[in-house]
C-alpha positions in Angstrom: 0.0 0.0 0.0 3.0 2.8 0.9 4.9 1.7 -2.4 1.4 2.2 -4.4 1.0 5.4 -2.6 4.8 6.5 -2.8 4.1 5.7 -6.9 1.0 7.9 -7.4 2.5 10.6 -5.5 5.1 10.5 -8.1 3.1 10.2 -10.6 1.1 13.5 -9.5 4.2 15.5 -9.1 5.6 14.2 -12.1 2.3 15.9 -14.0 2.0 18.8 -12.5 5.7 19.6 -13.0 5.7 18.4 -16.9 2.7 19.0 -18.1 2.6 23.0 -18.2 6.4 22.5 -19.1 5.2 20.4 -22.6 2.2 23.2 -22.9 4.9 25.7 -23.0 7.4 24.3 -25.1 4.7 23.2 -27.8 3.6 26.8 -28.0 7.1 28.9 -27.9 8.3 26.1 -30.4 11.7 26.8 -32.5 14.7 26.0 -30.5 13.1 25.3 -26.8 11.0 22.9 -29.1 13.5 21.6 -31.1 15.3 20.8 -27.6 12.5 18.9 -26.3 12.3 16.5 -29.4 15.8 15.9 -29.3 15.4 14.7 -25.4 12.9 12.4 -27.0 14.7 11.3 -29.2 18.2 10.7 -27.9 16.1 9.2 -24.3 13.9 6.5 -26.6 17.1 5.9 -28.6 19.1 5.2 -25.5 16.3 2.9 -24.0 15.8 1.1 -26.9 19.1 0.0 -26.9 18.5 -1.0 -23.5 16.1 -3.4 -24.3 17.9 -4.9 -27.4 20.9 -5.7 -25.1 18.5 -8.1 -23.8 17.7 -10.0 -26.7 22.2 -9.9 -27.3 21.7 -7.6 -29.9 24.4 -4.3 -29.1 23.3 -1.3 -31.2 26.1 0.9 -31.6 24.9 3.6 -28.7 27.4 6.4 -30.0 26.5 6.4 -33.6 23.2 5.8 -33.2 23.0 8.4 -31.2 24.5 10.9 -33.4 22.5 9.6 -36.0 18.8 10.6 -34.2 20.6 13.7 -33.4 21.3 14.8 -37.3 18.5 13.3 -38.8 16.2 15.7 -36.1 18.3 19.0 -36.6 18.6 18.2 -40.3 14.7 18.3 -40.4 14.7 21.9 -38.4 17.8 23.2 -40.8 17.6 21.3 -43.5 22.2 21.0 -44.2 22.3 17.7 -45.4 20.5 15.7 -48.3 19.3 12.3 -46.7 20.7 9.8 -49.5 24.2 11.1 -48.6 23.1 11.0 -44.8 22.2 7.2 -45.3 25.3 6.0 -47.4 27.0 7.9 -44.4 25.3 6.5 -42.0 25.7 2.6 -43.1 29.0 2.9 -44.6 30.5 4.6 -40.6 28.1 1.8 -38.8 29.8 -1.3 -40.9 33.0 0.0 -40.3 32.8 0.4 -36.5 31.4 -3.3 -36.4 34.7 -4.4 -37.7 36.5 -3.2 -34.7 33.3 -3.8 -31.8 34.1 -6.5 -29.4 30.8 -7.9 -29.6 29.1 -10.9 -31.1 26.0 -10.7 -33.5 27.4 -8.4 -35.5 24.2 -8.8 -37.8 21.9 -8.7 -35.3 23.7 -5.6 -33.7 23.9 -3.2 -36.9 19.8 -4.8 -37.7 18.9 -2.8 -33.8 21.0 0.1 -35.1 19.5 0.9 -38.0 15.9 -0.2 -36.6 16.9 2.3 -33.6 17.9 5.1 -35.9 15.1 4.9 -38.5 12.0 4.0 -36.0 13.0 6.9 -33.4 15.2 9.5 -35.5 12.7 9.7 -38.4 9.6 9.2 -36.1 11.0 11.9 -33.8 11.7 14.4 -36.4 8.0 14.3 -37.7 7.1 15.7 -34.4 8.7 18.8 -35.3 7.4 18.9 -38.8 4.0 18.8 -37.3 4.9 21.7 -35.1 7.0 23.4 -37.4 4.7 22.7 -40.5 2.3 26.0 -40.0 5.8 28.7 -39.9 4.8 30.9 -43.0 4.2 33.7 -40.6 4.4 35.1 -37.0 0.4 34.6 -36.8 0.5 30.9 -38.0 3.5 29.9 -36.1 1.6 29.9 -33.5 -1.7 26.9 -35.3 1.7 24.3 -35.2 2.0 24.9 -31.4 -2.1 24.3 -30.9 -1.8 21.1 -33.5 0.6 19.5 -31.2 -0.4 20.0 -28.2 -4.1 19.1 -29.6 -2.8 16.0 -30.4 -1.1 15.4 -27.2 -4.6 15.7 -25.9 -6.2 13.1 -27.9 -3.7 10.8 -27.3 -4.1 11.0 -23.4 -8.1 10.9 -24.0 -6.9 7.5 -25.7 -5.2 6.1 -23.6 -7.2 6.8 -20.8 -10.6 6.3 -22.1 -9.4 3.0 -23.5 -7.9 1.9 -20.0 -10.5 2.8 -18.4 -13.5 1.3 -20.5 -11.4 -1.3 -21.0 -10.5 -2.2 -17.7 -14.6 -2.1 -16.7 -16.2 -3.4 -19.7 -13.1 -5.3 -21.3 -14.3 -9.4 -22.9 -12.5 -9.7 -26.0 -8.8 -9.1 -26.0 -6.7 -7.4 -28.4 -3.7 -9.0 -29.1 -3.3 -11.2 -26.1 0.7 -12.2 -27.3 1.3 -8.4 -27.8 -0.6 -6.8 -24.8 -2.6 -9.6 -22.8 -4.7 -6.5 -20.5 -5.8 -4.7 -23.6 -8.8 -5.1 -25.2 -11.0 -4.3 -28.2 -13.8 -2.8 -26.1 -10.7 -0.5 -24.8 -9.3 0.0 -27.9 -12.8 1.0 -29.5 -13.0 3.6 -26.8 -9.9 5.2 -27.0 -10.4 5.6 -30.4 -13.6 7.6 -30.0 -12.5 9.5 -27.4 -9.4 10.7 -29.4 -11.9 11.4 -32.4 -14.0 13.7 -30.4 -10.8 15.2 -28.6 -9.9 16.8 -32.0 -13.1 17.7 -33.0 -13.4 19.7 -29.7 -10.0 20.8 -30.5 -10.7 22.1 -34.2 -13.9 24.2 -32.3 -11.5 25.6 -29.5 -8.2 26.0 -31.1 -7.7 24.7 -34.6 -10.1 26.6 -36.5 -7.3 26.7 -39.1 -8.9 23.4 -39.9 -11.9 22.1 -41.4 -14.1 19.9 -39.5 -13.1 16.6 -42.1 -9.9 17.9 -41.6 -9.7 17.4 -37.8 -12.0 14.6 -37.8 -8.9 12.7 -39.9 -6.6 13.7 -37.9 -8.2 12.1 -34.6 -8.9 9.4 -36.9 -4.9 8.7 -37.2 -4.2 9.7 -33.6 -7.3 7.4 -32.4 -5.3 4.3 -34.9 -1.8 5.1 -35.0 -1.1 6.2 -31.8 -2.8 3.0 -30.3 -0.6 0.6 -32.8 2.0 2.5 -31.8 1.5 1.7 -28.1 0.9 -1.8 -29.6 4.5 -2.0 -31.5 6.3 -0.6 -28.3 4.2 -3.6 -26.2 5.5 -6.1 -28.5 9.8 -4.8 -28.3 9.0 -4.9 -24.6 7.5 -8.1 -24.2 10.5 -9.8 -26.6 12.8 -8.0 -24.6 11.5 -9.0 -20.8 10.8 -5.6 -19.4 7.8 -3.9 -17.9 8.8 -0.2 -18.5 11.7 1.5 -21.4 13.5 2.8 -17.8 12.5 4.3 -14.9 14.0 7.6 -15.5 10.2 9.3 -15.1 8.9 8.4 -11.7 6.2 6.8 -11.7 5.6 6.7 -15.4 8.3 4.8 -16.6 10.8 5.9 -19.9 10.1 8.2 -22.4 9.3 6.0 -24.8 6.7 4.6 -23.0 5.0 8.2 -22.5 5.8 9.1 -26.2 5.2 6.2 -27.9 1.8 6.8 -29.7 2.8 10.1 -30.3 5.7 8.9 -32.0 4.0 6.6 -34.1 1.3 9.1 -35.1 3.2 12.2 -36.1 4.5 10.9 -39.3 1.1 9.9 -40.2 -0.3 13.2 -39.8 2.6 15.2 -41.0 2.1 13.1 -44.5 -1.9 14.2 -44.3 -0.9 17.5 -44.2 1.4 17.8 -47.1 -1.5 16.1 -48.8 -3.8 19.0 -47.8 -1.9 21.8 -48.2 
């Protein structure tokens, strides 16, 4: 009972420090933003690697690292074109296996390039979701509302789809994935993230059209749960509960940021198809 209570305590304190934090951050955007992703990024790539040490697979930490790191300021700056990046990138990552005192060497550049590619790319769409409305001072600011929109229909998700599923749950997901989730869940978070954008598009994003919003909570109510689902799966193989423990309470940051990794390059690609 004291280590339940010592956990929600965290997780309250954890909230109320954060979430006006990621409120701000989403509406200054530019290079407080661009920081923030990077965290993400770098933090998920980090605990990713984590787990893939557990199924004796070594991604290369330092290179992959570096490589989340260019691919996201390469998205905000735009220095580099990405089929040079990628020779770059695989030509420097099968060299350093050559001289790596580890075994697997297949299996450790696979992680690498699953690592960099899964999180790097996925994290850089995040910013080109915020970053996507910057033609002016006065729409700078719809990116910031987007986001953090978004954000907001992906906790409406999750929690109407623990919730509902937890009281009214019969028929299970995908019990090898996620044995607790269900469809009666998953059908509820769905709705729930639908009608968090279509409150959104009446309170904020009136940028948007209502069809317009309605497909985007559409992706976030899909994606960002298959999302959850492909994180599930990496942690189940790997024989861990949480990414890390480096948010009390809450677990790693690519447990907290997983749907909205998953999502964002969804909706980023419905917006260059709109515009």
């Amino acid at each position: 009972m004291a280590k339940q209570m010592s956990n929600l305590v965290s997780r309250v304190l954890v909230a109320l420090v954060g979430i006006p934090l990621i409120v701000a951050l989403c509406l200054i955007g530019k290079i407080p933003f661009l920081i923030f992703v990077l965290l993400i990024g770098l933090l998920a790539f980090n605990e990713f690697s984590g787990m893939m040490k557990n199924k004796n697979s070594y991604t290369n930490r330092i290179i992959g690292s570096l490589s989340v790191l260019l691919i996201i300021l390469n998205e905000y700056s735009n220095f580099i074109e990405y089929h040079i990046f990628f020779v770059m990138i695989i030509l420097v990552l099968l060299l350093s296996e050559l001289f790596r005192d580890k075994s697997s060497a297949i299996n450790n550049i696979g992680s690498t390039l699953l690592g960099i590619f899964y999180i790097g790319f996925f994290a850089a769409s995040i910013l080109n979701v915020r970053e996507f409305y910057n033609a002016s001072a006065f729409t700078y600011s719809q990116g910031g509302y987007l986001i953090l929109s978004i954000l907001v229909s992906i906790w409406l998700c999750d929690s109407a789809a623990y919730f509902i599923g937890s009281a009214y749950g019969l028929h299970k997901l995908m019990p090898r994935v996620s044995p607790k989730k269900s469809w009666e869940g998953a059908v509820a978070g769905f709705v729930f993230a639908v009608i968090g954008m279509i409150a959104a598009k009446s309170l904020v994003l009136e940028f948007l059209t209502t069809v317009q919003a309605l497909v985007i909570g559409i992706i976030v109510g899909l994606f960002g749960q298959i999302g959850d689902l492909v994180e599930s799966l990496i942690k189940r193989d790997a024989n861990v509960k949480d990414s890390s423990a480096i948010i009390p309470g809450h677990g790693g940051i690519f447990d907290r940021f997983d749907s909205l990794l998953f999502a964002s390059p969804i909706v980023y690609l419905y917006l260059r198809l709109i515009s």
